[in-house]
N, C-alpha and C positions, 0 to 999 in steps of 0.2 A: 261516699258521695255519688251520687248519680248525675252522670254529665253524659256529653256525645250523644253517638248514638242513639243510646237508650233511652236518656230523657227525653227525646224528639218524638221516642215511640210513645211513652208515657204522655207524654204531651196530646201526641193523636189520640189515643183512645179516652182519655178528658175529655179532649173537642167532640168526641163524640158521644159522650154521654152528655154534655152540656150543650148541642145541638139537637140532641134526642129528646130534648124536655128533661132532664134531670141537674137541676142547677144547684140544690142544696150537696154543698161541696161533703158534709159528713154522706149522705146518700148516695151520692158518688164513691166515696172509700169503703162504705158496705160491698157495693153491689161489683165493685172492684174486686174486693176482699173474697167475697163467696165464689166467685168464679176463677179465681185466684186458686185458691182452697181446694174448690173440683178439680184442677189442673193436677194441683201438687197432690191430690189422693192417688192419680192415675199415676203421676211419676213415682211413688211409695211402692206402690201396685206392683207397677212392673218391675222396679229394683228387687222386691222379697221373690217374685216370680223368678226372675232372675237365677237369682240365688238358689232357691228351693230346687230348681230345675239342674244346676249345677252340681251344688252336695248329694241330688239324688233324694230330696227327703219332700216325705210328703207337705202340699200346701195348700193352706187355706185361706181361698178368696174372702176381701171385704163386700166385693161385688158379688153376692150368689145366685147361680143360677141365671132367671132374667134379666137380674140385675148387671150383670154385664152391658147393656147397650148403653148403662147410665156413666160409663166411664168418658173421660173426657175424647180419648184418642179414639173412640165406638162414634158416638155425635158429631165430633165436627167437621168427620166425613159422611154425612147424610149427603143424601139427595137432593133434599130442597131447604131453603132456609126456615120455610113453615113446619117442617116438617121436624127442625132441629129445637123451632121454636116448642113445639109441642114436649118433645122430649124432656126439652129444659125442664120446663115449666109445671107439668101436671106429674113427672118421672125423676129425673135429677136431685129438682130442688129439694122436695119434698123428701126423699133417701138422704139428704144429707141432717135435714133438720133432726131427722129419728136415726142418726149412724146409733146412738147411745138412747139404748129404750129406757136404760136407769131416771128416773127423774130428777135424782137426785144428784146426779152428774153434772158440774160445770159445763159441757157442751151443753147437755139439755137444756139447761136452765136459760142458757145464755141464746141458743139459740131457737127455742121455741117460739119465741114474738118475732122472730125473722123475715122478713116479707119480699118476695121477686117484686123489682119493680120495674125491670127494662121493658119498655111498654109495645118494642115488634118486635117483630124477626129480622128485620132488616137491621135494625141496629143491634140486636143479640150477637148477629154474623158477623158485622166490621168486629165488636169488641172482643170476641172469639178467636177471630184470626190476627188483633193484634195483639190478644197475651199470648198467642201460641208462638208469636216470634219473640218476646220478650226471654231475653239469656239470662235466667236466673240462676246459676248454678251452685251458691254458696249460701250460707247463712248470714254471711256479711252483705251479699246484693239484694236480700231478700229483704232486710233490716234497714237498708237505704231505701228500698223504694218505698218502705213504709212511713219513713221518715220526709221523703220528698211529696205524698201525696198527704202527707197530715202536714208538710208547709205551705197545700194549696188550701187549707182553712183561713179564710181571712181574721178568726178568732183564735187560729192556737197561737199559743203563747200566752193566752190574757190572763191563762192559771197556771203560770209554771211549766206547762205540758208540752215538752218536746223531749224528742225520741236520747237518749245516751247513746255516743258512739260505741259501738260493736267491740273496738280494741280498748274501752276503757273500760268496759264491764269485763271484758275476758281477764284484766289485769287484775281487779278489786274480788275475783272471783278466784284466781291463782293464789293471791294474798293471804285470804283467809281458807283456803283448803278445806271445800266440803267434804265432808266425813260420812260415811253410809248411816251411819245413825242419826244424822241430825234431821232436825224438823227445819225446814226452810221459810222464810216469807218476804215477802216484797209488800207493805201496805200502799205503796202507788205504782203498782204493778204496770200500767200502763199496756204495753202490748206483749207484756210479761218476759222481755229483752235478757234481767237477773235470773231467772227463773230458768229457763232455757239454757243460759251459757251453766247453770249449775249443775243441772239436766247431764250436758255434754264435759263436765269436767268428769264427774261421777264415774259415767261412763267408758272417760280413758283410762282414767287414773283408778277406779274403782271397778272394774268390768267384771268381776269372779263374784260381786253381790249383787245379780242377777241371777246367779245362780243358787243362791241361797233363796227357797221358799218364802221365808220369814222377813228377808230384806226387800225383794222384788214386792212384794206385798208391802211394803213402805213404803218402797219405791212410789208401785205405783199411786197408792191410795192415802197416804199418810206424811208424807215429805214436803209437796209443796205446797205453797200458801198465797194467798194472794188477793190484795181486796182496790177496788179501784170505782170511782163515781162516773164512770164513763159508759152505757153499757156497749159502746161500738167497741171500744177497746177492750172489754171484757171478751167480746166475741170473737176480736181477733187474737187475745190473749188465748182462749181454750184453743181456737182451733188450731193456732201455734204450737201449743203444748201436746195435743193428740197426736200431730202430724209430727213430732219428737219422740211418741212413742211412751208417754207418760198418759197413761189411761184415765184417770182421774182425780184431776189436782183439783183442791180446795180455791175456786176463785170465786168470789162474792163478792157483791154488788152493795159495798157500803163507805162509808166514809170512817173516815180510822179514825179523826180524832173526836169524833162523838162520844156523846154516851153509850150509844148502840154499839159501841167497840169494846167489850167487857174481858177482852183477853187479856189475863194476867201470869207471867212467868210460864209463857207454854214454847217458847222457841229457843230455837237452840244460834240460830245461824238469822241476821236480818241485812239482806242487801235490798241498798236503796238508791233511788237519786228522788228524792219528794220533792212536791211543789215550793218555787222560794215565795210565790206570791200570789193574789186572787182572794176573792174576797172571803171572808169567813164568818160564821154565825158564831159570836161572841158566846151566846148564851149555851146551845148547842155544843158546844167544847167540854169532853169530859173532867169534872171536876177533881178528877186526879191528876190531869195532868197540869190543869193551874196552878194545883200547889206547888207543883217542881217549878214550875215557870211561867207568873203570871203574865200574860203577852195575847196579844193577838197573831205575832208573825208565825205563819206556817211552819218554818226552817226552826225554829225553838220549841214548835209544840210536837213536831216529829221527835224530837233527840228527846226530848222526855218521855212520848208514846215508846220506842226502842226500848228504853230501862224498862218501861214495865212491863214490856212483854217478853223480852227476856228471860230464860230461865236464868239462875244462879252457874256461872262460869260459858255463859252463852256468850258468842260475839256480834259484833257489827260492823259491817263496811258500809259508810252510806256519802254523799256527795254531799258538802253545805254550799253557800255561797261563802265568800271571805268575809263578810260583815259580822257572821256567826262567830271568828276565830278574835275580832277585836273590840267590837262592837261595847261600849259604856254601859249603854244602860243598865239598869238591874236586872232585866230577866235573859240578858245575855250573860251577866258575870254570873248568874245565878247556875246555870245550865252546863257552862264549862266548871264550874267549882264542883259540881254532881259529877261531874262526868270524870274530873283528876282527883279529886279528895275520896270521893264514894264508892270510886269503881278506879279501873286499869284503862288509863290512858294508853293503846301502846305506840302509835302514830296519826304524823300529820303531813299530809304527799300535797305540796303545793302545787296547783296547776294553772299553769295559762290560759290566760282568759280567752286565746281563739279557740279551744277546745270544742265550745257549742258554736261556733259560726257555723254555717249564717246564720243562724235562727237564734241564737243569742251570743251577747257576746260578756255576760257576768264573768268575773274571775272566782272560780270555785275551789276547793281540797279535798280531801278525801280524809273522813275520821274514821280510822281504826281502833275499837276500840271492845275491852270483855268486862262482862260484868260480874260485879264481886260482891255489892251490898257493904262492903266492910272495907273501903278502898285497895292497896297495890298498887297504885303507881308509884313509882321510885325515880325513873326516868321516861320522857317520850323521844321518840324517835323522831326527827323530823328530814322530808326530804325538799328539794328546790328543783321540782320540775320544769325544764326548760324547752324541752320538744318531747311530742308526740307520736312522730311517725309522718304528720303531714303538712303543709304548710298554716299557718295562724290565720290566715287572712278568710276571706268569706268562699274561696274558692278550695280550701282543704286539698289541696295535689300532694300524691304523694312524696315526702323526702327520707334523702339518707338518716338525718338526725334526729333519733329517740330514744329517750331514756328509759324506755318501759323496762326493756328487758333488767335494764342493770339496777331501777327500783327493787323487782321480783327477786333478781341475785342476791343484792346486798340487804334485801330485809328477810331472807333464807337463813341469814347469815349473821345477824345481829351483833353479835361477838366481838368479831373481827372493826365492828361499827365506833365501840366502845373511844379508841382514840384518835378517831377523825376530829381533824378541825373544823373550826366555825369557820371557816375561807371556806371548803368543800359544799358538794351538792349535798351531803347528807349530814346528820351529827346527831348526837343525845344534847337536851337541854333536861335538868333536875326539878323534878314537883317541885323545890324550893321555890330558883331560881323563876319559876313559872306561875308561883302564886304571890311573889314579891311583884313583879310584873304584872298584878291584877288581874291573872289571870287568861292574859292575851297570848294567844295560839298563834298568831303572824309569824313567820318563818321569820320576816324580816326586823324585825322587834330581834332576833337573837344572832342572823347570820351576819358574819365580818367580811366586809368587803376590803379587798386591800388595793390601791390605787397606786398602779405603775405610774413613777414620775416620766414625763416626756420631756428629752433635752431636746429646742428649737434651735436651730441654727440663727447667726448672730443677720441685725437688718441687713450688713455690708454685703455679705456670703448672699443673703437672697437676690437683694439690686443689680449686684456684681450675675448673677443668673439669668435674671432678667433680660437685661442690657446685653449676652452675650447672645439670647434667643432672638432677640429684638435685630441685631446684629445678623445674624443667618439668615432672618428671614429676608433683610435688607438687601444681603447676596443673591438670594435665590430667587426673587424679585427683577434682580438687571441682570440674570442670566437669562428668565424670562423674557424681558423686554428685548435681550439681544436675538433670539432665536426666532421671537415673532417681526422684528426687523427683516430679518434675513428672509421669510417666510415669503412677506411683503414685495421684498427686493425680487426672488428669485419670478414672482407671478407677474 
């Protein structure tokens, strides 16, 4: 979350784009975004400088040659603010839109229609000098402020579209353990949040297939995926991705559940949080995926999009809303009976519905689940998550109590799962058991709550309390009254 200080800063540099004449609040998160972007080139810049200069090994600038005045920490020690203005503008911008002369590169693509709009120099200079105080140090504050200026849109939300917390994607992303071979996608990639944390698991946990010719060449050009109807967040999606050091991910500008989405069994690994709601063109909806689930709701036509994009033993971690887990109708019981009969159910991670506060407050889960064609599920795993890491309420502060870590432990572990009880935060419940129950995925449909009796003390014992309190204070009262006596007397 973005709070204190720093929102106060972010605040300011708002007021002054929207004092400058730029009030369309997505225009504002562009022009936010690209200057943003030139910042964090510079900061990349000099970290590899850095380094390079350290190890002793030669290095090559992104900025060549001339190109050096176009770095952030070069500009916005000019001389004069027209003078920076100029740089920006006719120097800067124009290097970033061609960083990738490929045309066929997700940057390219995404940022060719790109347009400077700060309309002086005068306001270039405030909004310059206050991202240059803004302390972004991590990929989590990086991820919040993108979060907090997409909840200055007075429209987000009306499509589902708000950012995934940082530690719940790192979670869903540990779960299913990207593997150097896999083909990656996010089909509502958003600011490409899944995409990144996969990026950076690879890279701890995988870091020796980078040095594999064959892999790095996956890496870069063949691993990630990613399709979204937004093109602002596509832009901030690539440029997120480059500045991760992933050269050229696969990000297009389409709507997945189309026709125009014709990918069939080509993924290996699909992490998601899709839209739960917003409106949708009935007709427009690929007709394979009506057959799995005749529906208009978003949240059933994605878990059906997943199967078929899927390759054969491919997995998925993706967000539902809970309505998906109980939901009657027929194209909800339709969709979970595909999902446990046809394929490998192998979890369901309940979570708290403060999760998305402020910006929403749905109660969601998490389905883990691989696909088979020929079912395996035998049993699902189910867990009852209670805390986070931070508080529920619309202010998210940090707290001691969070279950993430011991989700990640204990589904390591499966095994050991096998004879927890239905009392416990986690347990197995049986395909059986789960299709006699129509199918309903609710934790709470299967979890036993056990109710501590309370023994009340008898009326006599409370009155008999009462009346001795009642009693004391009656003392303490004309001890009062005799001291302020004597107060009196002595004046």
């Amino acid at each position: 979350m973005i709070t204190g200080e720093l929102r106060n800063k972010i605040d300011r540099i708002w007021e002054t784009f929207w004092t400058g004449g730029i009030t369309n609040p997505l225009d504002v998160i562009e022009q936010f975004t690209y200057l943003l972007f030139i910042k964090q080139l510079d900061d990349v810049e000099t970290t590899k400088e850095n380094e390079a200069n350290f190890l002793g090994v030669p290095f090559e600038s992104m900025f060549p040659g001339d190109c050096q005045k176009y770095r952030w920490s070069k500009f916005k020690n000019l001389g004069s603010a027209d003078e920076m203005y100029g740089v920006v503008q006719n120097g800067v911008f124009p290097f970033i839109k061609n960083l990738h002369q490929d045309g066929d590169s997700a940057y390219s693509k995404y940022m060719g229609d790109a347009i400077f709009k700060i309309p002086t120099a005068a306001m270039l200079t405030k909004i310059v000098d206050g991202i240059d105080k803004l302390e972004l140090g991590d990929e989590d504050s990086k991820g919040d402020l993108y979060e907090y200026l997409l909840s200055k849109v007075a429209t987000a939300g009306t499509n589902g579209q708000f950012r995934t917390p940082r530690h719940i994607i790192k979670m869903m992303v540990a779960l299913v353990k990207p593997q150097p071979d896999d083909i990656i996608i996010d089909p509502a990639m958003g600011s490409a949040g899944f995409l990144i944390e996969a990026q950076d698991y690879l890279r701890k946990n995988h870091g020796d297939m980078l040095l594999n010719a064959k892999l790095r060449e996956h890496f870069n050009n063949t691993m990630f995926y990613g399709n979204d109807m937004d093109r602002t967040m596509l832009r901030i999606g690539a440029m997120n991705m480059l500045l991760h050091g992933v050269d050229n991910p696969n990000i297009s500008y389409r709507d997945s559940l189309s026709e125009q989405n014709t990918d069939n069994e080509k993924y290996s690994l699909v992490l998601a949080n899709p839209p739960f709601k917003g409106s949708l063109d009935y007709e427009a909806v690929s007709a394979d995926l009506l057959k799995v689930t005749k529906t208009k709701k978003t949240e059933l036509l994605f878990l059906a999009l997943f199967l078929r994009i899927l390759k054969k033993g491919g997995r998925a971690a993706v967000i539902v809303p809970d309505g998906v887990l109980f939901g009657s109708s027929n194209a909800h019981k339709q969709i979970r009976k595909e999902i446990l009969e046809q394929n490998k159910l192998d979890a369901v991670i309940s979570m708290p519905s403060g999760v998305f506060k402020p910006y929403a407050g749905v109660s969601t889960a998490i389905l883990i689940f691989t696909k088979t064609g020929s079912g395996g599920t035998d049993q699902v795993w189910f867990y009852d998550m209670k805390a986070d890491g931070f508080s529920l309420d619309d202010k998210r502060q940090e707290i001691t109590e969070n279950d993430i870590p011991d989700i990640i432990k204990r589904y390591n572990c499966l095994e050991a799962e096998k004879d927890r009880k239905r009392t416990d935060k986690s347990f197995f419940v049986s395909k059986d058991e789960i299709i006699a129950n129509d199918y309903d995925l609710s934790i709470n449909k299967y979890k036993e709550v056990v109710y501590e009796k309370v023994e009340y003390e008898s009326t006599d014992v409370i009155i008999g309390r009462i009346e001795e309190i009642e009693s004391q204070i009656q003392n303490e009262l004309a001890e009062l009254k005799k001291l302020l006596n004597k107060t009196n007397s002595d004046l």
